[in-house]
C-alpha positions as CSV (number, residue, x, y, z in Angstrom):
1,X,99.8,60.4,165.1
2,X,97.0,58.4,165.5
3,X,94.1,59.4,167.8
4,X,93.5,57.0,170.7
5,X,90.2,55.7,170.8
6,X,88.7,54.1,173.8
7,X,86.2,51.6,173.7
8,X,82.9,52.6,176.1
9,X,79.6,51.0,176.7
10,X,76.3,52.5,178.1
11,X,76.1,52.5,181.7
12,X,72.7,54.0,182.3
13,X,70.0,56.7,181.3
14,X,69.3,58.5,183.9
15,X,67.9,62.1,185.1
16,X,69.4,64.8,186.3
17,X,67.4,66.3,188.8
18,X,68.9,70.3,188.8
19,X,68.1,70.6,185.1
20,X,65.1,67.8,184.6
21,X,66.8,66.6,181.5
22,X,68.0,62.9,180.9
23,X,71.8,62.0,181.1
24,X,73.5,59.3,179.3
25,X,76.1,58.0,180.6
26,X,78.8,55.9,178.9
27,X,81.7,54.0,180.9
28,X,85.2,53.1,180.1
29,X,85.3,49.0,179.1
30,X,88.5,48.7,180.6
31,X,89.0,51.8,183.2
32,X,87.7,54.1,185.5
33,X,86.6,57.0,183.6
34,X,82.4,57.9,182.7
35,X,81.0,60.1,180.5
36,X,77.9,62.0,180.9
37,X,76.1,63.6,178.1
38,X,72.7,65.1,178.5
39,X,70.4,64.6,175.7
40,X,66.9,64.9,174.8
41,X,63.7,63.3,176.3
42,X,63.1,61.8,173.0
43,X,66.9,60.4,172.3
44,X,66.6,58.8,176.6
45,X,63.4,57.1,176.2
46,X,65.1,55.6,172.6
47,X,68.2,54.1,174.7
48,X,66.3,52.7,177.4
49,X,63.8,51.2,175.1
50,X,66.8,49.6,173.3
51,X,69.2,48.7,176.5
52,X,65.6,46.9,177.5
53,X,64.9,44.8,174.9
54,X,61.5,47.4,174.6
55,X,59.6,46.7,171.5
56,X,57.5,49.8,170.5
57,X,54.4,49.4,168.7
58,X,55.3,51.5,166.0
59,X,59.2,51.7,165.3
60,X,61.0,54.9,166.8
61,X,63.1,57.1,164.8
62,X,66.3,55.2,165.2
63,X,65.0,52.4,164.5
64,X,63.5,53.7,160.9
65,X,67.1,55.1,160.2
66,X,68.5,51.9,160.6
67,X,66.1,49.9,158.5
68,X,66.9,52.4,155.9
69,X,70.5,51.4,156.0
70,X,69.3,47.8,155.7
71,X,67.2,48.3,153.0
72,X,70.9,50.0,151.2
73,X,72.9,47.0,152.3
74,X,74.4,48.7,154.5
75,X,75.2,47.8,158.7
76,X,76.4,49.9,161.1
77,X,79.6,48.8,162.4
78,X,80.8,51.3,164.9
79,X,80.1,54.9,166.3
80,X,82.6,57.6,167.3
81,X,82.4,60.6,170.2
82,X,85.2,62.6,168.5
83,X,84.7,66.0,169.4
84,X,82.9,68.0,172.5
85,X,82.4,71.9,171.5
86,X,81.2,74.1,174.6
87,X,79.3,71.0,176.2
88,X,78.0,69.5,172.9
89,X,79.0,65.9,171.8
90,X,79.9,65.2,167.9
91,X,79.7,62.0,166.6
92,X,80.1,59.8,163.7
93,X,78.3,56.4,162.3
94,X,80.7,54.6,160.4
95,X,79.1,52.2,158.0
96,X,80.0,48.6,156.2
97,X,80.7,50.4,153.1
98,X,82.9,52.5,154.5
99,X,80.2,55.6,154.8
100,X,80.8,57.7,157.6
101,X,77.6,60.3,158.7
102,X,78.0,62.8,161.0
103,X,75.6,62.7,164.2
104,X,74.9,63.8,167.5
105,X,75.9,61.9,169.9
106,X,72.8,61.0,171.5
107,X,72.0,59.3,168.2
108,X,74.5,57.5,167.9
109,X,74.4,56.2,170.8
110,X,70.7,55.2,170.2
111,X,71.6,53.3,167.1
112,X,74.8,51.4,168.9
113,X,72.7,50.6,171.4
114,X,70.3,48.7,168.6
115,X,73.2,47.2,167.2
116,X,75.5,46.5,169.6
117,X,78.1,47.7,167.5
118,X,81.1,49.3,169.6
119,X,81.1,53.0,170.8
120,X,84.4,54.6,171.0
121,X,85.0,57.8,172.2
122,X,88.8,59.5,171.7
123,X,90.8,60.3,174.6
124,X,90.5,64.0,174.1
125,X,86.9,64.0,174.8
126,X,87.4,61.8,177.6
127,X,90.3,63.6,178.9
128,X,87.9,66.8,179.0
129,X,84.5,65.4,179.9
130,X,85.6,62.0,181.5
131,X,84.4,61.5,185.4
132,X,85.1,59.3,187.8
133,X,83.6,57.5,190.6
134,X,84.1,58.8,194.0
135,X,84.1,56.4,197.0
136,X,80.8,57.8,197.6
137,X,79.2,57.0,194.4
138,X,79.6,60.4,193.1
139,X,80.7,61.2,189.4
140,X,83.8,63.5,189.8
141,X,86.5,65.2,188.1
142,X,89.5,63.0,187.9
143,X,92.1,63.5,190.3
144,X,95.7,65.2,188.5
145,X,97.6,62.4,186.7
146,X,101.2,61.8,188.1
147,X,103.7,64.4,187.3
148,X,100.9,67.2,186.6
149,X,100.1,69.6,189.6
150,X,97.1,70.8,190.7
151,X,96.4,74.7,190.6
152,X,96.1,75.6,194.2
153,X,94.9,79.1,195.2
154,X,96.5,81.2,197.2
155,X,95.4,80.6,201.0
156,X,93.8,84.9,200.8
157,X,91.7,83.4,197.8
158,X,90.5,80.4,199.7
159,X,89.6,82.0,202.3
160,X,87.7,85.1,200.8
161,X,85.7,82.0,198.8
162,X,84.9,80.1,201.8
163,X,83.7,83.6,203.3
164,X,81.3,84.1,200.2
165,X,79.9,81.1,200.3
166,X,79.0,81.3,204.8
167,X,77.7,84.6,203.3
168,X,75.0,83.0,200.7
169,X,74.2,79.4,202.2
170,X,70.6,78.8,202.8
171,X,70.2,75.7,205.5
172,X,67.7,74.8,202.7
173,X,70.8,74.1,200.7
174,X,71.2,71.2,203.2
């Protein structure tokens, strides 16, 4: 069986303030779903120089990787978010001759985003990393799809969890 690829575009860099590190985050062309992937200062400021239209004075690392390609005959034509391993994203450049390189995601992201060659991402990784927007403009979990159940706790459990947390909230937290 084939593995379902869904197409995704870059909805934004942007930072996430708990940790200080930059977040990518891709959306679902035709759905609901996001994906966030946090990446490095280096791979953000890449994107959003790209997504921009940014000219650097001195071409950026993604852009020297893709003027190798160039100089090999060879175009990118499509990257692929395949895999997520304990919150790390794999990805692959696939290439006109057929040459696929293994990347981080980040990357690859940065080089579609030069190209504007399509970024897919399977709907594996989506199904375990995928968001969605809340009414509020929040990025959430997805709600259960129809037919699966969602694991409630026992009421005891609820309530020894709401107790923990009266017991450690800080009205700083607010």
């Amino acid at each position: 069986m084939a593995v379902q690829q869904v197409l995704m575009e870059i909805a934004g860099v942007r930072m996430d303030v708990p940790s200080a590190q930059p977040v990518v985050v891709l959306r679902e062309v035709e759905g609901g779903r996001h994906l966030p992937i946090w990446i490095g200062t280096n791979e953000a400021t890449s994107i959003v120089f790209a997504v921009q239209g940014i000219e650097p004075p001195r071409p950026l690392t993604h852009d020297l990787v893709l003027s190798v390609a160039t100089a090999f005959g060879r175009t990118l034509t499509r990257v692929r978010i395949h895999t997520v391993e304990e919150g790390v994203f794999h990805a692959a450049l696939e290439f006109s001759d057929g040459t696929v390189v293994d990347s981080r995601a980040s990357d690859a992201i940065a080089l579609a985003a030069r190209t504007d060659c399509p970024i897919l991402c399977t709907e594996t990784v989506l199904d375990e990393a995928g968001l969605v927007m809340s009414g509020d403009g929040e990025l959430r979990e997805p709600s259960p799809r129809a037919g699966e159940e969602e694991q409630q706790l026992p009421p005891e459990t609820q309530v020894e969890q709401f107790r923990d947390f009266l017991d450690n909230v800080d009205p700083e937290d607010f």
